[in-house]
ZAFI-20543 format. One record per atom (N, C-alpha, C): residue number from 1; atom name; x, y, z. Coordinates in Angstrom, 2 decimals. Each point is the difference from the previous one (the first is absolute). Example, Ala and Ser with C-alpha at 12.3 -4.5 7.8 and 13.67 -1.06 7.14 Angstrom:
# residues 2
{rec 1; "N"; {13.19; -5.69; 7.80}}
{rec 1; "CA"; {-0.89; 1.19; 0.00}}
{rec 1; "C"; {0.90; 1.20; 0.00}}
{rec 2; "N"; {-0.35; 1.05; -0.72}}
{rec 2; "CA"; {0.82; 1.19; 0.06}}
{rec 2; "C"; {-0.77; 1.09; 0.73}}
***
This chain:
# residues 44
{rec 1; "N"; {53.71; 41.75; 151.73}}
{rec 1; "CA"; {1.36; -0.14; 0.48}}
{rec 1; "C"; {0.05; -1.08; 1.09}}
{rec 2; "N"; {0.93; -1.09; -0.18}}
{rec 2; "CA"; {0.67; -0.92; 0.80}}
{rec 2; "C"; {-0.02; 1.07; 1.89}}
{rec 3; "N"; {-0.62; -0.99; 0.51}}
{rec 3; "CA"; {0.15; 0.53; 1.81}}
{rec 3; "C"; {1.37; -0.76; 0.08}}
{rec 4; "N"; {1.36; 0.81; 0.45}}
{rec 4; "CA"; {0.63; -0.58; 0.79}}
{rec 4; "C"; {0.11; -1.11; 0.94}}
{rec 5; "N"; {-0.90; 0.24; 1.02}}
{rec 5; "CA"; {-0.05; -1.39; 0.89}}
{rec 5; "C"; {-0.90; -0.84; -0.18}}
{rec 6; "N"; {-0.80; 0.58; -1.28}}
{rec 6; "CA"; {-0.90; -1.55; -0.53}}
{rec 6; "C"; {1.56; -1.02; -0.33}}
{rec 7; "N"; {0.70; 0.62; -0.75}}
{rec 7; "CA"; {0.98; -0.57; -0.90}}
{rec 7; "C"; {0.53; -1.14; 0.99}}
{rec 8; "N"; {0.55; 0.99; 1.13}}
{rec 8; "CA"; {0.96; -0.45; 1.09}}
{rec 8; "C"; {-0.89; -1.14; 0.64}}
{rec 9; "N"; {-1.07; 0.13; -0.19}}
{rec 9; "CA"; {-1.22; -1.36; 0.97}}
{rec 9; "C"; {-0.09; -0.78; -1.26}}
{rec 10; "N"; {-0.05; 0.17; -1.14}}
{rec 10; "CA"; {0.29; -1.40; -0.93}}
{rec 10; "C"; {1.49; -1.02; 0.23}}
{rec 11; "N"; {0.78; 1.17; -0.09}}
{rec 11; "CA"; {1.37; -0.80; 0.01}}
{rec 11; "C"; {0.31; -0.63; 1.30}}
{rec 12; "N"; {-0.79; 0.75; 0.64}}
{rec 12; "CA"; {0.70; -1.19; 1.28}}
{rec 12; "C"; {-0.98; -1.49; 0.15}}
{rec 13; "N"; {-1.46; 0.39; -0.45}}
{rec 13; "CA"; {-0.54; -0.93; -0.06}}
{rec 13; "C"; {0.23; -1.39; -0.85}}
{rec 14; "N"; {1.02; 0.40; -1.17}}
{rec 14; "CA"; {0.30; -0.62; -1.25}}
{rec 14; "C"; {1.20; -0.76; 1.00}}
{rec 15; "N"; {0.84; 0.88; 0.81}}
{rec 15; "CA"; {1.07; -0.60; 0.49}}
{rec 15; "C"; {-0.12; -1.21; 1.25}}
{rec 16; "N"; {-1.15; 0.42; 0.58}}
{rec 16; "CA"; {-0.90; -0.97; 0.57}}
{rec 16; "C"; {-0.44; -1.46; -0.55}}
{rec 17; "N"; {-0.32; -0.15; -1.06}}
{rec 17; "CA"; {-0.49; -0.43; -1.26}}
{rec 17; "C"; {0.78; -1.67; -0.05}}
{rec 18; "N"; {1.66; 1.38; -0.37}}
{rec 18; "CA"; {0.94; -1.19; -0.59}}
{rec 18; "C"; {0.71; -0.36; 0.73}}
{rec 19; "N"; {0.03; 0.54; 1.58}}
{rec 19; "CA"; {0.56; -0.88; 1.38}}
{rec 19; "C"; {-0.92; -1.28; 0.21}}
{rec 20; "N"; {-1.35; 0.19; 0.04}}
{rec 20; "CA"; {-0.96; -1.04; 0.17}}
{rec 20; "C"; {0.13; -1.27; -1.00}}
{rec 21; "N"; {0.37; 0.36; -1.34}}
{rec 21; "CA"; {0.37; -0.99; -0.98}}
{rec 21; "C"; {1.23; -0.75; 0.39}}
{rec 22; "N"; {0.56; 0.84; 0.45}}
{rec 22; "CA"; {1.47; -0.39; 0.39}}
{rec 22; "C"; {0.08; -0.68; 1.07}}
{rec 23; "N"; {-0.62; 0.04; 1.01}}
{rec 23; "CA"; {-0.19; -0.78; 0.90}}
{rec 23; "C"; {-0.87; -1.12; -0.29}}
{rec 24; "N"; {-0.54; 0.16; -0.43}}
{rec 24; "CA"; {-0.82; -1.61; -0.96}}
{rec 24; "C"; {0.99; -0.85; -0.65}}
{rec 25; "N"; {0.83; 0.76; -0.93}}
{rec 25; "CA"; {0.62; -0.79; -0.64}}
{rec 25; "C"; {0.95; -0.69; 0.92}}
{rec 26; "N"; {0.43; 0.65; 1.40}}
{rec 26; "CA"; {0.93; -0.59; 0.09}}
{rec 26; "C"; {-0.47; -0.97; 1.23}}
{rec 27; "N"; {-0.94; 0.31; -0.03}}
{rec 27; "CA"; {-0.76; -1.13; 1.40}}
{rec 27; "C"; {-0.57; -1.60; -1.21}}
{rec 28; "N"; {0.19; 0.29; -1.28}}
{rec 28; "CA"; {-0.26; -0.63; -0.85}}
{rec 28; "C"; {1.48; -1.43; -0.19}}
{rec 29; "N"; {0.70; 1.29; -0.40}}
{rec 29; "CA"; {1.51; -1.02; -0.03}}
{rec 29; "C"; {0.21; -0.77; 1.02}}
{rec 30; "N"; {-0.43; 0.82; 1.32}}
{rec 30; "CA"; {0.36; -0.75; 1.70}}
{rec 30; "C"; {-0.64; -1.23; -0.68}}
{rec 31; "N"; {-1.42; -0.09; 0.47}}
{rec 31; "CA"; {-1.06; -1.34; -0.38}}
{rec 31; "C"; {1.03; -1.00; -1.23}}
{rec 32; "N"; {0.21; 0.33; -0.90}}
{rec 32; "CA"; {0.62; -0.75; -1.20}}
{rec 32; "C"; {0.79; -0.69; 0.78}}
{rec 33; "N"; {1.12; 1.01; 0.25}}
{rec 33; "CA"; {1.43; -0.87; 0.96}}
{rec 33; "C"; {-0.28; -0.68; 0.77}}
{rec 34; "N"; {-0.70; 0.21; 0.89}}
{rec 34; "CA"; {-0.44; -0.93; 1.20}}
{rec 34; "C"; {-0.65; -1.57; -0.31}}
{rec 35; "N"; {-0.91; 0.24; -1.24}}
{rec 35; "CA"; {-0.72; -1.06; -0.45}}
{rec 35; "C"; {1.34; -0.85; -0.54}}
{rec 36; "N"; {0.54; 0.36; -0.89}}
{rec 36; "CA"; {1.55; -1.00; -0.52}}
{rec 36; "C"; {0.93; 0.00; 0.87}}
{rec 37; "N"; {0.18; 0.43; 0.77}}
{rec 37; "CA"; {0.96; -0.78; 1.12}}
{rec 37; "C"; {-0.61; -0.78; 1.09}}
{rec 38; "N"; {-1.69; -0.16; -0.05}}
{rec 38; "CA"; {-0.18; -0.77; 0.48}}
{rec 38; "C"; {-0.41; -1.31; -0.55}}
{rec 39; "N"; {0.07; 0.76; -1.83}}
{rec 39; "CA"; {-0.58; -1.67; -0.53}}
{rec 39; "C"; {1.39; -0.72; -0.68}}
{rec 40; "N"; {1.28; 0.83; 0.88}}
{rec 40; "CA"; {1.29; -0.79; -0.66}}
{rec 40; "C"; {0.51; -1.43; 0.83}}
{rec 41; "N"; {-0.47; -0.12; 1.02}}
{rec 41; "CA"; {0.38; -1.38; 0.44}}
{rec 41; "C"; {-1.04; -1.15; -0.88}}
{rec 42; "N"; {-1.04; 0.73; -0.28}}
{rec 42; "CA"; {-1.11; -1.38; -0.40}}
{rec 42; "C"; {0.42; -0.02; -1.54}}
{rec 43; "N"; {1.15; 0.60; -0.70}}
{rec 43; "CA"; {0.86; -0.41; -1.15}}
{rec 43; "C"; {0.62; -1.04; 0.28}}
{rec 44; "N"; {0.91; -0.12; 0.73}}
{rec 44; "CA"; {0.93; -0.68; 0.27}}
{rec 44; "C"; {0.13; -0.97; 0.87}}
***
């Protein structure tokens, strides 16, 4: 039988998981944006 707070220590760990991704991804997009608005004057 499934332990209860094993369960409850996966899911939060899982939820842990996909904040950390999530914060990647979005420290990811930052870097992107930053890089093209700084390589938009050397367009033009």
């Amino acid at each position: 039988m499934s332990n209860p707070r094993r369960a409850r220590a996966i899911a939060i760990a899982k939820a842990e998981d996909s904040a950390k991704l999530f914060r990647l991804r979005l420290l990811i997009l930052t870097v992107g944006a930053t890089a093209a608005l700084l390589a938009l004057p050397a367009v033009f």
